[in-house]
C-alpha positions as CSV (number, residue, x, y, z in Angstrom):
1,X,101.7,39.0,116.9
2,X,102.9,36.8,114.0
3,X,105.6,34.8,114.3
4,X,108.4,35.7,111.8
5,X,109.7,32.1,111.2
6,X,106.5,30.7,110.6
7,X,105.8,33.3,108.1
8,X,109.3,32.7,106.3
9,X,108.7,29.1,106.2
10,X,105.1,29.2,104.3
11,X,106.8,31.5,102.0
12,X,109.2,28.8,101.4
13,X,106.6,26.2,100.9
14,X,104.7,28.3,99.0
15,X,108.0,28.9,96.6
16,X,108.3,25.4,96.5
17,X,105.0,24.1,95.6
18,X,105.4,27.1,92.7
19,X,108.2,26.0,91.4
20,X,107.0,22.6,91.2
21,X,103.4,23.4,89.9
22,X,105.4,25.4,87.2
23,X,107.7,22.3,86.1
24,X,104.6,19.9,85.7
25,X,102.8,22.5,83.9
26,X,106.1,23.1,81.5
27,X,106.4,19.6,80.8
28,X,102.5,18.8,80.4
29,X,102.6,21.8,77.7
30,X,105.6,20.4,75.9
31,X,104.3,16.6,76.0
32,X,101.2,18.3,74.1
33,X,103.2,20.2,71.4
34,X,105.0,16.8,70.9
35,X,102.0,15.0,70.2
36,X,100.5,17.7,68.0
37,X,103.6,17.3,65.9
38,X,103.5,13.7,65.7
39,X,99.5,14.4,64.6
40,X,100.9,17.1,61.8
41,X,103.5,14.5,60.6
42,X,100.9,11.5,60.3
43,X,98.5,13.6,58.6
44,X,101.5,14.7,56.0
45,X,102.4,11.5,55.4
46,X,99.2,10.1,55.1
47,X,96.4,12.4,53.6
48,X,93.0,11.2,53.0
């Protein structure tokens, strides 16, 4: 059959590689809203 601890420690990697995937996503997602804002502000400040 399946071996418990093997299954145990792909769902840790699995958790892992979530967790991770999630964080670069977060931070890609706030690095774009940043530099949206900075694009809002320039236009403000500058309109043409």
């Amino acid at each position: 059959m399946l071996n418990p601890g093997g299954i145990v420690v792909n769902l840790v990697f699995a958790a892992i590689f979530f967790y991770v995937l999630y964080g670069v996503i977060r931070a890609a997602v706030r690095d774009g809203i940043g530099q949206a804002e900075e694009r809002r502000r320039k236009r403000q400040q500058d309109p043409r």
